[in-house]
C-alpha positions in Angstrom: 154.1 -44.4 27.9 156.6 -42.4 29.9 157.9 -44.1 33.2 156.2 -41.6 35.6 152.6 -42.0 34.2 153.7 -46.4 34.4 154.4 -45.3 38.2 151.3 -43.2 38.5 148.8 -45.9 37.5 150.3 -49.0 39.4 150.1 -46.5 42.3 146.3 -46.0 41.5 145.8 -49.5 41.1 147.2 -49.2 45.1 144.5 -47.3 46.0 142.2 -49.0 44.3 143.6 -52.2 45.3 143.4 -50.5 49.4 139.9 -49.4 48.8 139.2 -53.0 47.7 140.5 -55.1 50.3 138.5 -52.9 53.1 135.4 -53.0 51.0 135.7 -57.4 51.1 136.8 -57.0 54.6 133.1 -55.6 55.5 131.9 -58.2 53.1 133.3 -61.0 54.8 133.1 -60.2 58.3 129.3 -58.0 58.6 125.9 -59.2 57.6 124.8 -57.4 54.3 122.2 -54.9 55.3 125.4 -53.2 57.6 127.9 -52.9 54.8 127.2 -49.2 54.4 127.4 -48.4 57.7 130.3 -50.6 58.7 132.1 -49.0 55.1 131.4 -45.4 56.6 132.5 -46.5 60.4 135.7 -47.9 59.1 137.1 -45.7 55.7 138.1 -42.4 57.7 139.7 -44.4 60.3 141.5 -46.5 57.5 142.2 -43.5 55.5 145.7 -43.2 57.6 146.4 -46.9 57.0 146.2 -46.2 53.6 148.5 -43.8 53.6 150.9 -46.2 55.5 151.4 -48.6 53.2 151.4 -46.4 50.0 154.2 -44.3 52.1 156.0 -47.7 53.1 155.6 -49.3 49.6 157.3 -46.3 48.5 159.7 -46.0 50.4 160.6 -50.0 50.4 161.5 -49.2 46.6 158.5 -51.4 45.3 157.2 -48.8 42.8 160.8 -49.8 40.7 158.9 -51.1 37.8 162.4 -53.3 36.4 162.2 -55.5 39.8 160.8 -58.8 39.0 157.8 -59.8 41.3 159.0 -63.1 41.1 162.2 -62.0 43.2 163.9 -63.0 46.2 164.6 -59.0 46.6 161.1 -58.3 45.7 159.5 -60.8 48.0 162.1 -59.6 51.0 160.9 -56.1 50.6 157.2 -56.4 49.9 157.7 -58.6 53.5 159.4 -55.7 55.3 156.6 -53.2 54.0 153.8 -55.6 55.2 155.3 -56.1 58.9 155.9 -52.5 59.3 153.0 -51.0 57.7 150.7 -53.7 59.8 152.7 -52.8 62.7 152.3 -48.7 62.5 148.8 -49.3 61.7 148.3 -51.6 64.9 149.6 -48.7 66.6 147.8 -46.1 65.0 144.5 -47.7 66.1 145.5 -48.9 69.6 146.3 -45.2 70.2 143.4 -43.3 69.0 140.9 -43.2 71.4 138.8 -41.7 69.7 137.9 -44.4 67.2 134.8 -46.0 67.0 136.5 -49.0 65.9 138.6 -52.4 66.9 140.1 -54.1 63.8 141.7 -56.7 65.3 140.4 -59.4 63.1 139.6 -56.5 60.2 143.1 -55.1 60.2 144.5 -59.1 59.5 142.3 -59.7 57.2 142.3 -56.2 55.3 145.9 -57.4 54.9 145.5 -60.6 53.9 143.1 -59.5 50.8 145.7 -56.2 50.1 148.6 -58.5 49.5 146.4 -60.7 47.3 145.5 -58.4 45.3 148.9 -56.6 45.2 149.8 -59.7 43.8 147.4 -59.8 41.4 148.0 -56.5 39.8 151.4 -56.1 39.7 152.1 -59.6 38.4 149.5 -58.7 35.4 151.6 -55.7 35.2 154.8 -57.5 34.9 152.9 -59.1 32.1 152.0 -56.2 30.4 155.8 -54.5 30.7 157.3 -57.7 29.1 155.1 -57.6 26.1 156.6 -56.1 22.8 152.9 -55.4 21.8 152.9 -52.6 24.9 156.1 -51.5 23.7 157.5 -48.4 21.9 159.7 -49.8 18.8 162.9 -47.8 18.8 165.2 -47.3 16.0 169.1 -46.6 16.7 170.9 -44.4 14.2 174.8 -45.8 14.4 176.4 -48.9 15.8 179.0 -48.2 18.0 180.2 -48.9 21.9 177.0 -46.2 22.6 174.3 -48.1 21.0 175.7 -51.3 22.7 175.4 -49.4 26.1 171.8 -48.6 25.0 170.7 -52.0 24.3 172.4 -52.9 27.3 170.6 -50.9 29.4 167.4 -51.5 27.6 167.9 -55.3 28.6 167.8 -54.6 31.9 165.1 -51.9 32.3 162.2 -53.6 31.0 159.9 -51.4 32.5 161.3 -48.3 30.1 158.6 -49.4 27.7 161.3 -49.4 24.7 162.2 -52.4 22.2 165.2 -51.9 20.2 163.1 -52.6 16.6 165.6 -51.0 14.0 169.3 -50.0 13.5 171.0 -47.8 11.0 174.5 -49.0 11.2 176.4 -46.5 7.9 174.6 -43.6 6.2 173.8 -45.7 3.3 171.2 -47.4 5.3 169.9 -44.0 6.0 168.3 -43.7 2.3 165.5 -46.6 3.8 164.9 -44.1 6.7 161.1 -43.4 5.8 160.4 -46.9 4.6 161.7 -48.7 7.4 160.0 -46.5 10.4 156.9 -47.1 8.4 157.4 -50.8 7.7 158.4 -51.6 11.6 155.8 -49.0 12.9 158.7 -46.7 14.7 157.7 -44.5 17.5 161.1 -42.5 19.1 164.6 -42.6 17.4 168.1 -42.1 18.7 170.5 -40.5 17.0 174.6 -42.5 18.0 176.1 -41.3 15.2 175.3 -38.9 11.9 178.4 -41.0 10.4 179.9 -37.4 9.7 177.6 -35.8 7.6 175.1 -33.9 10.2 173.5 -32.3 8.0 172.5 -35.0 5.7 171.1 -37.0 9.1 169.3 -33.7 10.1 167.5 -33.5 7.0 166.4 -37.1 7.0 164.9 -36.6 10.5 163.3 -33.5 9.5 161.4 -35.5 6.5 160.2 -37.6 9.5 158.5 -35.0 11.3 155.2 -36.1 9.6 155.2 -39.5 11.5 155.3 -37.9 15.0 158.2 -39.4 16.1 160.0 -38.2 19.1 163.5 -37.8 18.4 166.3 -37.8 21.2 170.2 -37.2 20.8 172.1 -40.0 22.9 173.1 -38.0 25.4 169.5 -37.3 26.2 168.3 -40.6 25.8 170.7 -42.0 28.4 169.5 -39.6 30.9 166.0 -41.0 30.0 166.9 -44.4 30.7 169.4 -44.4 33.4 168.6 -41.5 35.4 172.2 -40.3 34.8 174.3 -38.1 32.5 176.3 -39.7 30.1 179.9 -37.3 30.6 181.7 -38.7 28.0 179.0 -37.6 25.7 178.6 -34.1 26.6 180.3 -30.7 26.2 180.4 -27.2 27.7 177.1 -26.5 25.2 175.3 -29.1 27.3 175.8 -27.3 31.0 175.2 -24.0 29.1 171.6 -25.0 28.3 171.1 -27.6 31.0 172.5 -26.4 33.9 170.2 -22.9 34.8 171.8 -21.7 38.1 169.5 -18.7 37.7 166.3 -20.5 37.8 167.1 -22.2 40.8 167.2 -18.9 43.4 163.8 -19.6 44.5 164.6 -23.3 45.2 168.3 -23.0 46.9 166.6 -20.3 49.5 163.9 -22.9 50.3 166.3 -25.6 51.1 168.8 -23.1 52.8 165.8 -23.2 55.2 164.7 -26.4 55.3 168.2 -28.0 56.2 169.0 -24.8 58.8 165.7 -26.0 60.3 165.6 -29.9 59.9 169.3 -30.2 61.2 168.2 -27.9 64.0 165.1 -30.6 65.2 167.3 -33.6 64.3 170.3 -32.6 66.1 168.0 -31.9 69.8 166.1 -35.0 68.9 169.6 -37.0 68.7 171.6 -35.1 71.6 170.1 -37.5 74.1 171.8 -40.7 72.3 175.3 -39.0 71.9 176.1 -40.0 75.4 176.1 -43.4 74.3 177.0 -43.8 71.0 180.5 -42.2 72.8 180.7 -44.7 75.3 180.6 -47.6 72.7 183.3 -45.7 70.3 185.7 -45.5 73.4 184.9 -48.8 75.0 185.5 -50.6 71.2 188.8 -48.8 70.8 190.9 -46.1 71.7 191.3 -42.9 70.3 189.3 -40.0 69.3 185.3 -39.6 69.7 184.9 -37.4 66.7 187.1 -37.8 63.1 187.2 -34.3 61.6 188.6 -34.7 57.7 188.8 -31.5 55.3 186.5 -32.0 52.5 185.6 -29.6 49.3 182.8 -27.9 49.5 180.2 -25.5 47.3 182.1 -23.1 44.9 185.3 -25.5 46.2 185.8 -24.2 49.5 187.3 -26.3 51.6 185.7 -27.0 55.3 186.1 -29.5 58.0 183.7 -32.1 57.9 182.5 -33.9 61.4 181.9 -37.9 62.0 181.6 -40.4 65.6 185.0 -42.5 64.3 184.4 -45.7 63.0 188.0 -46.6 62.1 190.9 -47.5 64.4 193.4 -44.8 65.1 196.7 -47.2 65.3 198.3 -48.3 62.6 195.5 -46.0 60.3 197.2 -43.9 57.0 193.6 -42.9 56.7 193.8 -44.1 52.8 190.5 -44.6 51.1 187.7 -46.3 52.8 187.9 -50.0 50.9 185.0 -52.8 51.0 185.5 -55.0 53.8 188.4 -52.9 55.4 189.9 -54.1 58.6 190.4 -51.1 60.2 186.5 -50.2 60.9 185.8 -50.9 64.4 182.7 -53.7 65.4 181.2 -50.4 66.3 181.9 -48.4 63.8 180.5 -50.9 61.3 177.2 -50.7 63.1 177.5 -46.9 63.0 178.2 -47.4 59.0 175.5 -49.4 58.1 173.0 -47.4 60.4 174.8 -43.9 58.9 174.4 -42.8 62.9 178.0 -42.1 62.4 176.7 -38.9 60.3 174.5 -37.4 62.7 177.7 -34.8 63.9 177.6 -33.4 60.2 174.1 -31.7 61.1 176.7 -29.6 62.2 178.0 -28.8 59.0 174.3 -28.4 58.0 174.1 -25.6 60.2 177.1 -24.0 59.4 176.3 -23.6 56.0 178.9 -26.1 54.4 176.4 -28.9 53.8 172.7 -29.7 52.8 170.7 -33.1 53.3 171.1 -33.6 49.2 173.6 -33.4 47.3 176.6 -34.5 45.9 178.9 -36.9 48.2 181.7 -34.2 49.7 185.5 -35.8 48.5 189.0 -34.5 50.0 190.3 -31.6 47.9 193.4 -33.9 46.6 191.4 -36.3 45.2 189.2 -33.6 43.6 192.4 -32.4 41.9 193.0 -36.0 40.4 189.9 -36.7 39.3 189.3 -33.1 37.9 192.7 -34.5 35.8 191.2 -37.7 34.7 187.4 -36.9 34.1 186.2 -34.4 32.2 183.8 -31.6 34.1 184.3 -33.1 37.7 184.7 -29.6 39.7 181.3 -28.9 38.0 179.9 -31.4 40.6 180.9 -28.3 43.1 178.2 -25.3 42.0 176.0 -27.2 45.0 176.5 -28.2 48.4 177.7 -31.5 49.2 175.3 -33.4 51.0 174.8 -36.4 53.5 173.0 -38.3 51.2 172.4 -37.9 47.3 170.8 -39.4 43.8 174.2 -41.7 43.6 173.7 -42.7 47.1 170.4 -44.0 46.8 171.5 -45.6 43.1 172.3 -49.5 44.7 175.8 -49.2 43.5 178.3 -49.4 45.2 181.2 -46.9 43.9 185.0 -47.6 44.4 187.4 -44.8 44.7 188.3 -45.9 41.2 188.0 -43.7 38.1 185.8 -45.7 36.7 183.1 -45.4 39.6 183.7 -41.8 39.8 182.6 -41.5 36.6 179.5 -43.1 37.5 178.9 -41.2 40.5 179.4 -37.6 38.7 177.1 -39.0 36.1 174.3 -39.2 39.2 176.0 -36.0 40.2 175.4 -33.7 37.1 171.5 -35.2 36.8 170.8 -34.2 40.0 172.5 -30.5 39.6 170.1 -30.4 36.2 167.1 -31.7 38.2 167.0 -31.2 41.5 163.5 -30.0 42.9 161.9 -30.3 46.4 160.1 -33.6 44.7 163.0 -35.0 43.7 165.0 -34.0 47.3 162.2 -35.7 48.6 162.3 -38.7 46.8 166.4 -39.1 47.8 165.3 -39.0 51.5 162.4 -41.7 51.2 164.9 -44.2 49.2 167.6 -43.2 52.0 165.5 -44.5 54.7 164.6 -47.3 52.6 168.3 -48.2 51.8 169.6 -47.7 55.4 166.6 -50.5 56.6 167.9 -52.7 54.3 171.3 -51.7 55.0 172.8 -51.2 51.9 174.2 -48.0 50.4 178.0 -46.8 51.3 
């Protein structure tokens, strides 16, 4: 079972679990011969809490199937969700005049039987994951540094729904192929490596078909499993039949819009707090309000892009941004970990050189370097950088280094392949989540 349909029940069991805890919450608190009338008195004014918490559960990251429920992380976040989904629902009520209803005592106890029952299902679920009986057996063609990456990854997303059940390490293995998928009841295999002889592999595949089997490359597989794209692994014939700029006219006008307009409403909605987020820049150091920086853009234009300063001006070579770094200012480390520090680049938004989504923009020098040392990096440019992005809201935290570059043009080039108005808006739900909790950067 794919990860999206795992996703779409556990959010059904949600609802179900919402539904639930109102229905008991009548139980509990109204004689019997009232429950249908107190149940149609209180759904259509709960209907709105319900959408709270599924919005806030969301958004809190709690529909990632690989976090343990037995977590510190999972506990802190299912806590955050409960206090501010309680609180917007206390307000929601306590505003609407219109309702018929009180819940004081309801809206505790509706919440009291949700997170029971939260608990209930997704720890059954957590269950279920972890079973190999649930699981799709998976069968590796090749040993090599890529299959250990895969079982790797595996290890750590659970929730994927694979078990690594079979692996063809040399082609003489590959003469079992038929016996072994039936003997170990194979259900998807990934071709590593076709040991040199392609054709040979291709043809022992193709004898396979009558299994139903569903048969992925590695490249493909990794994009599966990680949400990213492998670049080591892929060649110009992967961008010419992934990568369809033409199919994506319809889309890029839509979000042309969307940002011109958004940055328009965010920018007069934030104008009244520019006053003083400049007064605490210049009272925490002296220097500049604004830190203007030329950045690459789309098609690799260059353009100026726009921050409140966060670092010292003395004594600053402006080198790369490292962790802990001494020169950010006590304010501009609040203005980091809130990302108010990026409001000024709704500017750029409405000049055209950025969008909400999309890749993070980098100074053209260091473009050139990495362009030098990883393969396909410019190709990160056929978009619009953006404020935030799918590596963003990834939990890593990405060095300067090659080797995080890498990572983050991997987030990069899935997001060029997939990017939709679903999965923009899924970027700017896990970016509110991730600057509540503060991480990110």
């Amino acid at each position: 079972m794919r990860k999206q349909w795992k996703k779409f029940i556990i959010f059904l069991g949600d609802i179900i679990a919402l539904h639930l805890a109102l229905f008991l919450t009548i139980v509990i608190r109204y004689p019997q011969n009232t429950w249908l009338i107190n149940w149609q008195r209180h759904w259509p004014n709960f209907i709105l809490v319900f959408i709270i918490w599924l919005l806030i559960l969301y958004i809190n990251d709690l529909y990632n199937l690989n976090i343990k429920t037995t977590s510190r992380q999972y506990l802190v976040r299912l806590g955050n969700t409960t206090i501010i989904s309680t609180f917007l629902a206390m307000v929601y009520f306590y505003l609407k005049v219109a309702s018929n209803i009180t819940p004081k005592t309801n809206l505790l106890i509706f919440t009291i039987i949700f997170l029971i029952l939260f608990f209930i299902v997704r720890s059954l679920y957590q269950l279920l994951i972890h079973s190999d009986h649930l699981k799709e057996n998976l069968a590796i063609i090749g040993y090599n540094d890529k299959t250990k990456k895969l079982l790797e990854e595996l290890e750590n997303k659970p929730a994927a729904g694979y078990v690594s059940a079979l692996i063809f390490k040399n082609k003489e293995e590959l003469a079992s192929l038929k016996q072994k998928i039936k003997e170990k009841n194979i259900h998807t295999i990934v071709v590593g490596d076709d040991f040199g002889q392609a054709q040979a592999v291709n043809q022992a595949l193709f004898e396979c078909l009558v299994y139903k089997i569903s048969f992925f490359n590695y490249p493909s597989f990794y994009e599966l499993l990680t949400g990213k794209i492998p670049v080591e692994e892929i060649d110009q014939n992967w961008f010419l039949e992934n990568i369809n700029e033409g199919s994506k006219n319809y889309f890029d006008f839509l979000k042309k819009i969307l940002d011109f307009s958004s940055a328009l409403i965010m920018l007069i909605i934030t104008l009244p707090f520019w006053p003083l987020i400049v007064l605490a820049i210049k009272l925490d150091s002296p220097g500049s309000i604004f830190f203007h920086q030329q950045r690459l853009g789309k098609n690799e234009k260059n353009f100026q892009i726009i921050k409140f300063r966060t670092m010292r001006e003395k004594d600053n070579d402006h080198s790369l941004t490292l962790p802990n770094d001494q020169r950010i200012t006590k304010i501009g480390s609040f203005l980091r970990r809130t990302r108010l520090d990026e409001i000024p680049q709704l500017l750029n938004i409405l000049k055209g050189e950025m969008s909400f989504i999309g890749p993070r923009p980098e100074r053209p020098k260091i473009v050139d370097q990495l362009e030098e040392a990883i393969p396909f990096y410019k190709t990160r440019l056929l978009i619009k950088p953006g404020l935030t992005g799918w590596d963003q809201i990834s939990g890593d935290y990405h060095s300067p280094s090659i080797e995080d570059s890498l990572k983050k043009l991997q987030y990069d080039l899935y997001y060029l392949k997939h990017r939709s108005i679903y999965l923009d808006l899924a970027i700017i739900l896990k970016t509110i989540a991730t600057v509540m909790s503060r991480g990110g950067r």
